[in-house]
mmCIF file as Biopython writes it, N, C-alpha, C and O atoms, coordinates in Angstrom:
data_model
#
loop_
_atom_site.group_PDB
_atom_site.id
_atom_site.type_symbol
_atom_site.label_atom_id
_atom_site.label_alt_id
_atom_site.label_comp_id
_atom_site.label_asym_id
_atom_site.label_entity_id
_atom_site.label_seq_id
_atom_site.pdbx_PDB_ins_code
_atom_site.Cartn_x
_atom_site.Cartn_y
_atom_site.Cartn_z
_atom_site.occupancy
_atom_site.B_iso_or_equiv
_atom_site.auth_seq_id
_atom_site.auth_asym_id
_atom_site.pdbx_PDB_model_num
ATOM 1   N N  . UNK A ? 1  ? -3.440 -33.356 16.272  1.0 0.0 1  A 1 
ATOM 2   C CA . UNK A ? 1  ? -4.383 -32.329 15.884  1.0 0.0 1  A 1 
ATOM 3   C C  . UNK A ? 1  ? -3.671 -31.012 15.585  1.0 0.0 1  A 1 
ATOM 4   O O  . UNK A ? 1  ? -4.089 -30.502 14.546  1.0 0.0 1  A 1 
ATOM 5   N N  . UNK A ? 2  ? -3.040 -30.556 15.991  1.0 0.0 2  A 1 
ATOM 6   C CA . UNK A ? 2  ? -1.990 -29.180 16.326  1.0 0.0 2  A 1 
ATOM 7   C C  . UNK A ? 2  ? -0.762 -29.071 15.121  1.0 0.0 2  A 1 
ATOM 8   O O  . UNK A ? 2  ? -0.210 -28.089 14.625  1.0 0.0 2  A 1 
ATOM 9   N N  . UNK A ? 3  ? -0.589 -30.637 14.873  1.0 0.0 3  A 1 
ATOM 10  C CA . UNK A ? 3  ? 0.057  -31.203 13.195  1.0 0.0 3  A 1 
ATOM 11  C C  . UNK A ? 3  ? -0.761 -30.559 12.440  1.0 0.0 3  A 1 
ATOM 12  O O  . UNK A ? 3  ? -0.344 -29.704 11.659  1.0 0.0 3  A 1 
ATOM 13  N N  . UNK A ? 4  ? -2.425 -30.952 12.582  1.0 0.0 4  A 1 
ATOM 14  C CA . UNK A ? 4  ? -2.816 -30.722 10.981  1.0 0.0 4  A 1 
ATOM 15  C C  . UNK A ? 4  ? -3.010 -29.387 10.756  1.0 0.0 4  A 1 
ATOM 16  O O  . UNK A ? 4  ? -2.828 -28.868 9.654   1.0 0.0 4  A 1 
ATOM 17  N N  . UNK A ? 5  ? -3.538 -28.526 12.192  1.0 0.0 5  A 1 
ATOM 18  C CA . UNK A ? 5  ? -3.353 -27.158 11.655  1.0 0.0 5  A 1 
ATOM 19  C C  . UNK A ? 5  ? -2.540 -26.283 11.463  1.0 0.0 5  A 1 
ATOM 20  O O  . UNK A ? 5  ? -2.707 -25.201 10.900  1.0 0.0 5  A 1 
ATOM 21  N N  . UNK A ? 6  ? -1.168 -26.926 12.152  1.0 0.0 6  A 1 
ATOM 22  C CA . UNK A ? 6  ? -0.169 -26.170 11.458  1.0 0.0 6  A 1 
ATOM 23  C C  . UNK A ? 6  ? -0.076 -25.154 9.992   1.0 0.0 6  A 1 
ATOM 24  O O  . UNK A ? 6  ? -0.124 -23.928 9.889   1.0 0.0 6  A 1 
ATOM 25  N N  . UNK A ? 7  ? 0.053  -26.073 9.099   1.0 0.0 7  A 1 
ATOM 26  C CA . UNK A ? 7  ? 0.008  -26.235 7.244   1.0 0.0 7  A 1 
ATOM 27  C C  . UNK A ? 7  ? -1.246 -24.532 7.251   1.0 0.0 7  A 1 
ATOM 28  O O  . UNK A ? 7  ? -1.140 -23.400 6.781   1.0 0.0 7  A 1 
ATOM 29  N N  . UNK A ? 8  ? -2.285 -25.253 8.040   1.0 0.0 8  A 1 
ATOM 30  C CA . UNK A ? 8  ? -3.266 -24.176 7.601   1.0 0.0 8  A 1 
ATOM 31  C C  . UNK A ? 8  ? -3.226 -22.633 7.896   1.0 0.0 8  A 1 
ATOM 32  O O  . UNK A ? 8  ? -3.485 -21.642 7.213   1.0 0.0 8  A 1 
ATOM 33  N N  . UNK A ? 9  ? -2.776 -22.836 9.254   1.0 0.0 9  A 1 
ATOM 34  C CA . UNK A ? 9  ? -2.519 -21.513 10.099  1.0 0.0 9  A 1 
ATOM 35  C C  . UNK A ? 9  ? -1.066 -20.819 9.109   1.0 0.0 9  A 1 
ATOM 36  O O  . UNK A ? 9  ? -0.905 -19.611 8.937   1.0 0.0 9  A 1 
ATOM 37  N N  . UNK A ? 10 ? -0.457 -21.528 8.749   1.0 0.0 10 A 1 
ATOM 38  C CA . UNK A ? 10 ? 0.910  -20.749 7.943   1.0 0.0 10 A 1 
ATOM 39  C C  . UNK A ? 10 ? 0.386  -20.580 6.560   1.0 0.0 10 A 1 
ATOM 40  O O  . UNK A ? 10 ? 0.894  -19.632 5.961   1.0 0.0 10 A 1 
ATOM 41  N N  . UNK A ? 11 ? -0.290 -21.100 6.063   1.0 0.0 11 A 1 
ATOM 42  C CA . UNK A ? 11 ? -0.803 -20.521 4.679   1.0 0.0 11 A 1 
ATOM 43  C C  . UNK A ? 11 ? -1.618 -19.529 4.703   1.0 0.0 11 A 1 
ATOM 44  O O  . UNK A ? 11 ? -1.630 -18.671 3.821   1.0 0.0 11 A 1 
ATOM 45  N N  . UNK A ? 12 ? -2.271 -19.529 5.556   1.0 0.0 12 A 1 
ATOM 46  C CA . UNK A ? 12 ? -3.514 -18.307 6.173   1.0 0.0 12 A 1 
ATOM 47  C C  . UNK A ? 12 ? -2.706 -16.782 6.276   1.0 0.0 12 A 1 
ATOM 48  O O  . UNK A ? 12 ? -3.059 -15.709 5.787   1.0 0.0 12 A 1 
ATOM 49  N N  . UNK A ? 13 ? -1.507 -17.099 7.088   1.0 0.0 13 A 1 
ATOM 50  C CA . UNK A ? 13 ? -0.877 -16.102 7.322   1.0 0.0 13 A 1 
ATOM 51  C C  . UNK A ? 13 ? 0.333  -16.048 6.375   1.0 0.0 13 A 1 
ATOM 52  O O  . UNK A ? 13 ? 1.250  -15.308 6.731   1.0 0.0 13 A 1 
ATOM 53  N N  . UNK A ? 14 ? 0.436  -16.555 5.510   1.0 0.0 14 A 1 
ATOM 54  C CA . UNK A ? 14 ? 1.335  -15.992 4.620   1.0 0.0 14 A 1 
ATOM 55  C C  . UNK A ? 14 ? 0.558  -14.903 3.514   1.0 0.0 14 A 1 
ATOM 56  O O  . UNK A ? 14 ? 0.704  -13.713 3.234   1.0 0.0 14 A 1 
ATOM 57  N N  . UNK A ? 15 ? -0.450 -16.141 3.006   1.0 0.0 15 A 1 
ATOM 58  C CA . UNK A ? 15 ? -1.475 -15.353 2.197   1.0 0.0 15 A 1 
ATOM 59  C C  . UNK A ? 15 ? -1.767 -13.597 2.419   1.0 0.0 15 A 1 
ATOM 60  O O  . UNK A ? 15 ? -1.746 -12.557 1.759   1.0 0.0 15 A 1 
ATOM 61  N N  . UNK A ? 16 ? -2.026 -14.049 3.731   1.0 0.0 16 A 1 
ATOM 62  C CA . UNK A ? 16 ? -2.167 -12.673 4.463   1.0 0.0 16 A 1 
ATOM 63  C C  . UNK A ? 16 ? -0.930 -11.347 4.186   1.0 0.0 16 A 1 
ATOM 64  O O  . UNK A ? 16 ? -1.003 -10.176 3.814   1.0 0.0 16 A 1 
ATOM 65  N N  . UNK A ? 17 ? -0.024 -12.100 4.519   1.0 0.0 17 A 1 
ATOM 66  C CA . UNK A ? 17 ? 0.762  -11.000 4.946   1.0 0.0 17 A 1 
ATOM 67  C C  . UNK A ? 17 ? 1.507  -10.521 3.302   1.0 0.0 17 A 1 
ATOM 68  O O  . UNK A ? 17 ? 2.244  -9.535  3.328   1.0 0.0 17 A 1 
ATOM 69  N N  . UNK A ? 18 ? 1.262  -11.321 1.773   1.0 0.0 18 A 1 
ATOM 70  C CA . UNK A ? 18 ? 1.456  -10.993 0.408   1.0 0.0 18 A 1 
ATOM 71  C C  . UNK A ? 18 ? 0.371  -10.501 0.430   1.0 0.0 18 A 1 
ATOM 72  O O  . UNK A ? 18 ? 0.554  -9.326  0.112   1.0 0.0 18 A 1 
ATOM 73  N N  . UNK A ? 19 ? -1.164 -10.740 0.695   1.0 0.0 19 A 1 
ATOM 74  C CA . UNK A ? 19 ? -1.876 -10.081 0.501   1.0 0.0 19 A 1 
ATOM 75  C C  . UNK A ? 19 ? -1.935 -8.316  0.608   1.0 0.0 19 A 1 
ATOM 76  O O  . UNK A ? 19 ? -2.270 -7.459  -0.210  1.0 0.0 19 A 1 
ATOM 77  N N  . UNK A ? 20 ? -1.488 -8.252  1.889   1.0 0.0 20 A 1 
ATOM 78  C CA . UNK A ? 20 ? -1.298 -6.768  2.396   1.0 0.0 20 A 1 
ATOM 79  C C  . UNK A ? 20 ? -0.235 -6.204  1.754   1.0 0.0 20 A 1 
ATOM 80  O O  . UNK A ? 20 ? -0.320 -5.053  1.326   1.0 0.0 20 A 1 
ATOM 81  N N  . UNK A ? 21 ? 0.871  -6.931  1.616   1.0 0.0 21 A 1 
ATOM 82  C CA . UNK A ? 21 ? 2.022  -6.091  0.860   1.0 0.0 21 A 1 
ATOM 83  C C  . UNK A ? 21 ? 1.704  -5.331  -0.576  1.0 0.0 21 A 1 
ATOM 84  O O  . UNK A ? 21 ? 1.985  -4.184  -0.923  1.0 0.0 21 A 1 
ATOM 85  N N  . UNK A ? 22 ? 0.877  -6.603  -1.424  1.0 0.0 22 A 1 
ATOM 86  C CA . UNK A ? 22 ? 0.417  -6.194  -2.624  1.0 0.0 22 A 1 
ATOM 87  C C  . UNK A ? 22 ? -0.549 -4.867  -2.396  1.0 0.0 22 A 1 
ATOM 88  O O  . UNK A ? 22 ? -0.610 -4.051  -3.315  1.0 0.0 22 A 1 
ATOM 89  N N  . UNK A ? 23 ? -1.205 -4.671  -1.340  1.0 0.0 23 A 1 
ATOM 90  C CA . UNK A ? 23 ? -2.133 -3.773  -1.317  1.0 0.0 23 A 1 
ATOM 91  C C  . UNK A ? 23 ? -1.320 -2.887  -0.817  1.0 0.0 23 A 1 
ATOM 92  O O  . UNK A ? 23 ? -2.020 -1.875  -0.789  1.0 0.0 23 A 1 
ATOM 93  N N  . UNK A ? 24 ? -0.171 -2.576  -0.355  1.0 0.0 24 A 1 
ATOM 94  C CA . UNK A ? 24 ? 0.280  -1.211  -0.145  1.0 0.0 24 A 1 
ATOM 95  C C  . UNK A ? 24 ? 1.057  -0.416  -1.177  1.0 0.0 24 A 1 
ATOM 96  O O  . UNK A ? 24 ? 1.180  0.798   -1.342  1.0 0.0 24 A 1 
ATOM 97  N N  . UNK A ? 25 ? 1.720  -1.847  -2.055  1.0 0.0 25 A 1 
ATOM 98  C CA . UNK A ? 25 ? 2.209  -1.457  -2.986  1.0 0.0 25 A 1 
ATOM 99  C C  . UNK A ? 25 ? 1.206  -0.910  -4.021  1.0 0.0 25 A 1 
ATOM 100 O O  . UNK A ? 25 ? 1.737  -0.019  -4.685  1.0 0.0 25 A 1 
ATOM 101 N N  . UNK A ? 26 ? 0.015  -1.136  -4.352  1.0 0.0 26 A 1 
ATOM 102 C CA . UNK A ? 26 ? -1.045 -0.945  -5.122  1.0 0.0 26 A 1 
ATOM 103 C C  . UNK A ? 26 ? -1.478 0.825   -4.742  1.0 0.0 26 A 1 
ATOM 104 O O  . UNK A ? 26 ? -1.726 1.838   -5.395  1.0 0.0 26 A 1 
ATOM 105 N N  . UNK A ? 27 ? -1.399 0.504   -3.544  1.0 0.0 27 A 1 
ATOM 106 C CA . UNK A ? 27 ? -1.932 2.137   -3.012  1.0 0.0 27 A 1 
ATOM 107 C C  . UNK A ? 27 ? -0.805 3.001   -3.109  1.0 0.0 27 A 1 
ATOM 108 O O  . UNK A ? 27 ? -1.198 4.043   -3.632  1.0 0.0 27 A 1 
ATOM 109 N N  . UNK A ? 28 ? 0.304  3.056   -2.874  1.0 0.0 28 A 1 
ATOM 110 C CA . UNK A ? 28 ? 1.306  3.383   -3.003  1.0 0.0 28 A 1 
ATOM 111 C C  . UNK A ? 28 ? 1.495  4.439   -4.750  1.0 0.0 28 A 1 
ATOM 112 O O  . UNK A ? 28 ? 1.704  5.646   -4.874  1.0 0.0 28 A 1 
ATOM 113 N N  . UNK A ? 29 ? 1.356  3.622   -5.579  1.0 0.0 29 A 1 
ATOM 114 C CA . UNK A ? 29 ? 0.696  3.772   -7.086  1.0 0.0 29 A 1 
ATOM 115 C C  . UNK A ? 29 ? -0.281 4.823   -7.037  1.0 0.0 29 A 1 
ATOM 116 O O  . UNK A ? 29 ? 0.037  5.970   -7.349  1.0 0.0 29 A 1 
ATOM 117 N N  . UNK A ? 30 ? -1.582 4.492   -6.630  1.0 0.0 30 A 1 
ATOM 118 C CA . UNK A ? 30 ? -2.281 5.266   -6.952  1.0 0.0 30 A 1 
ATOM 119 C C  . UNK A ? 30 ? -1.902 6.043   -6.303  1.0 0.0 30 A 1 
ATOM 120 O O  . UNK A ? 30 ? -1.804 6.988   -7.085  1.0 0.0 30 A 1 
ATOM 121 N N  . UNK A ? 31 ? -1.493 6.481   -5.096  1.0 0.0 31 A 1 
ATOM 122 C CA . UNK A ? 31 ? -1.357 7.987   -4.443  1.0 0.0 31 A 1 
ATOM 123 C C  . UNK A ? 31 ? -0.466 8.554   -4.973  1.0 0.0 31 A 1 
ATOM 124 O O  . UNK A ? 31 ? -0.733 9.756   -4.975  1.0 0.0 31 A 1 
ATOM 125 N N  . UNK A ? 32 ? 0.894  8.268   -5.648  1.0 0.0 32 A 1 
ATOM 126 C CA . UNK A ? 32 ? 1.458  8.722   -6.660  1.0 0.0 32 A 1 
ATOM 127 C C  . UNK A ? 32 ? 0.655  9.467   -7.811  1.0 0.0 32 A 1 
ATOM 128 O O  . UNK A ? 32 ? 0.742  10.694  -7.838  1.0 0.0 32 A 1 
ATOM 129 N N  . UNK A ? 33 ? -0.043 8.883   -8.668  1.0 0.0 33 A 1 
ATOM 130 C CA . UNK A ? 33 ? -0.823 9.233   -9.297  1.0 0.0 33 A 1 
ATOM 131 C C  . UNK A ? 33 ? -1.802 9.987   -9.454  1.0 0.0 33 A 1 
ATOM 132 O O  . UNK A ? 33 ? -2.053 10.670  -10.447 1.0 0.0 33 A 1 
ATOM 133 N N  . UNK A ? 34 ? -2.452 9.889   -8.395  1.0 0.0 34 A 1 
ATOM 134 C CA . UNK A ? 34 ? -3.461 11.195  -7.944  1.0 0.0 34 A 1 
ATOM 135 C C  . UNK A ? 34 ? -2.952 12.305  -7.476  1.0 0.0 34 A 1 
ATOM 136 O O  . UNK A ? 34 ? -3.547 13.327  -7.821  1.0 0.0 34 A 1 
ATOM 137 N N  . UNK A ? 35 ? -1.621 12.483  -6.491  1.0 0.0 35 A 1 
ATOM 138 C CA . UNK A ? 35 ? -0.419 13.730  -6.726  1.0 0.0 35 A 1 
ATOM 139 C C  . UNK A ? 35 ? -0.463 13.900  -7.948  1.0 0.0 35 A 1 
ATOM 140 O O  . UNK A ? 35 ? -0.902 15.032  -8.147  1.0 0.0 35 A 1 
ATOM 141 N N  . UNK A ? 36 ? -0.186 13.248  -9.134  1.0 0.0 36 A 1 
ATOM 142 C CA . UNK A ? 36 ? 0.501  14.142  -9.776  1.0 0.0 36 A 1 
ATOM 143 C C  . UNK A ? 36 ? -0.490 14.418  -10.446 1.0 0.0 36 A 1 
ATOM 144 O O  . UNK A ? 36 ? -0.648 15.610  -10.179 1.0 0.0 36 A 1 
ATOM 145 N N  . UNK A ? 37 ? -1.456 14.074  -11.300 1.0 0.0 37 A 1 
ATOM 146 C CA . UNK A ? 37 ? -3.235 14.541  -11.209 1.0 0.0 37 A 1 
ATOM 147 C C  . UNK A ? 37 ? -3.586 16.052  -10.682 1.0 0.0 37 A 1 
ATOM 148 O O  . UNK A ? 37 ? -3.824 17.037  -11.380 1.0 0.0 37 A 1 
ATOM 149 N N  . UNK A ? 38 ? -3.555 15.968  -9.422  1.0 0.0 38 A 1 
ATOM 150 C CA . UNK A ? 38 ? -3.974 17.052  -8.847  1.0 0.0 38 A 1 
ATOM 151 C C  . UNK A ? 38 ? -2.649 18.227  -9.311  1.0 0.0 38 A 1 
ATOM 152 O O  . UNK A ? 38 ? -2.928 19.422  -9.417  1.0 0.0 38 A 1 
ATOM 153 N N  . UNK A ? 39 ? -1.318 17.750  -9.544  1.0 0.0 39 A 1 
ATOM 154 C CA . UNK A ? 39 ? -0.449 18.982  -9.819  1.0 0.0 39 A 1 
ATOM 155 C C  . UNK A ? 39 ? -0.439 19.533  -11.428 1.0 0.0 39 A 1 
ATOM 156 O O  . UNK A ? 39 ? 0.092  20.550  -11.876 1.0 0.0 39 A 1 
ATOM 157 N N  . UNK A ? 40 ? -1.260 18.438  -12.161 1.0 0.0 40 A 1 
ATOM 158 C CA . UNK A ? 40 ? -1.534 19.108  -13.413 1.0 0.0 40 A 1 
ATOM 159 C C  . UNK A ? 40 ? -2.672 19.624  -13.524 1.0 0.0 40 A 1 
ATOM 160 O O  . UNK A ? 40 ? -2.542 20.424  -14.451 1.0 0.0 40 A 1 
ATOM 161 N N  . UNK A ? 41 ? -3.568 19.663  -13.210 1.0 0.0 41 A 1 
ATOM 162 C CA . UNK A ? 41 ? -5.186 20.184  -12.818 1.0 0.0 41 A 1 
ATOM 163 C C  . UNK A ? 41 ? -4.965 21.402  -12.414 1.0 0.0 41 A 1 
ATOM 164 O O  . UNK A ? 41 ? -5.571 22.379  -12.853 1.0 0.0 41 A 1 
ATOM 165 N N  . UNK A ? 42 ? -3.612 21.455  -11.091 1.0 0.0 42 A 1 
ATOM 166 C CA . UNK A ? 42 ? -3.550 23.033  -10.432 1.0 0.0 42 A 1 
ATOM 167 C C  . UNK A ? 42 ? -2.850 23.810  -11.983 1.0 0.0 42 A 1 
ATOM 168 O O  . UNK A ? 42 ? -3.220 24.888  -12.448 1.0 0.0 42 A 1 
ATOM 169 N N  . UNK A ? 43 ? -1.944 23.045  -12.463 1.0 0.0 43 A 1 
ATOM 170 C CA . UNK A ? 43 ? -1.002 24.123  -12.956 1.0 0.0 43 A 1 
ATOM 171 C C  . UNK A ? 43 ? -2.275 24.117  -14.443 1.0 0.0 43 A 1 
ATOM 172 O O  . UNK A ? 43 ? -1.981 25.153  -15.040 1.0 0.0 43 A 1 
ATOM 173 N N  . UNK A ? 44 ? -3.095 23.650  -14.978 1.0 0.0 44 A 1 
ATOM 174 C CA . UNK A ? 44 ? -3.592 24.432  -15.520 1.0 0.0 44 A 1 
ATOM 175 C C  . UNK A ? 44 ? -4.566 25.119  -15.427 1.0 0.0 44 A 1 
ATOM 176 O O  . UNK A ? 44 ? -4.996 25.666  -16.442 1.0 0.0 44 A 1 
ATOM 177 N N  . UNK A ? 45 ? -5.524 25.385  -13.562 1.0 0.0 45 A 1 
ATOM 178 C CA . UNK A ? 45 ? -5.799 25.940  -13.172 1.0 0.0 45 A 1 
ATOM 179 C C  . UNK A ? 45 ? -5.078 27.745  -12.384 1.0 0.0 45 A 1 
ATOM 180 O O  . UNK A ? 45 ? -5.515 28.568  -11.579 1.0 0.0 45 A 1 
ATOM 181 N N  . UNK A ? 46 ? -3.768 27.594  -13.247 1.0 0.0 46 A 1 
ATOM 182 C CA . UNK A ? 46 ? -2.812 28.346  -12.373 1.0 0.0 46 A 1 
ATOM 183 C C  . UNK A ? 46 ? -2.512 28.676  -11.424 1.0 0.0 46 A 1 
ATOM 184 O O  . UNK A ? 46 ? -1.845 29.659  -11.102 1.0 0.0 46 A 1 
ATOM 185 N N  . UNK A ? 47 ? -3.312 27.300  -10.392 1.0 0.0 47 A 1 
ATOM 186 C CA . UNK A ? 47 ? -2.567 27.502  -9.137  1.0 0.0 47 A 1 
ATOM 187 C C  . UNK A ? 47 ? -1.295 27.318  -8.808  1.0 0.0 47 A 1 
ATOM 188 O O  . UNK A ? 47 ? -0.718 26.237  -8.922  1.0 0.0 47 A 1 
ATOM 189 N N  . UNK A ? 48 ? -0.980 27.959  -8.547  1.0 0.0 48 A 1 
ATOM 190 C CA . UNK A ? 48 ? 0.684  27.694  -8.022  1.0 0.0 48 A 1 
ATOM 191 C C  . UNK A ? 48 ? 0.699  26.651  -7.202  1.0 0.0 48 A 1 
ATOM 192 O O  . UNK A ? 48 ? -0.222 26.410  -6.421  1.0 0.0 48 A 1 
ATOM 193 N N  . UNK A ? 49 ? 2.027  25.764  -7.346  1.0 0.0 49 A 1 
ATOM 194 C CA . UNK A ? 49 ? 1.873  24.311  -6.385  1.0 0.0 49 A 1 
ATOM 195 C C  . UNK A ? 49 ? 2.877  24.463  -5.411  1.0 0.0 49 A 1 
ATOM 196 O O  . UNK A ? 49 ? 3.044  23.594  -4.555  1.0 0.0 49 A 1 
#
């Protein structure tokens, strides 16, 4: 029994753990992006950054 769920429990958690990577790398991106967003918005709001 402990055989068959092996397979499952390691795909579960692999899935998992590309899953999350992709999502930090994803966020990672956008928060880049929205910095630099907000530093062109200021500078042609002339806020100083």
């Amino acid at each position: 029994m402990m055989a068959d769920l092996l397979p499952i429990l390691l795909t579960g958690a692999v899935s998992g753990l590309v899953t999350w990577g992709g999502l930090r790398v994803e966020l990672r991106y956008l928060r880049r992006d929205v910095d630099k967003a907000h530093t062109r918005i200021d500078r042609m709001q002339g806020i100083p950054a």
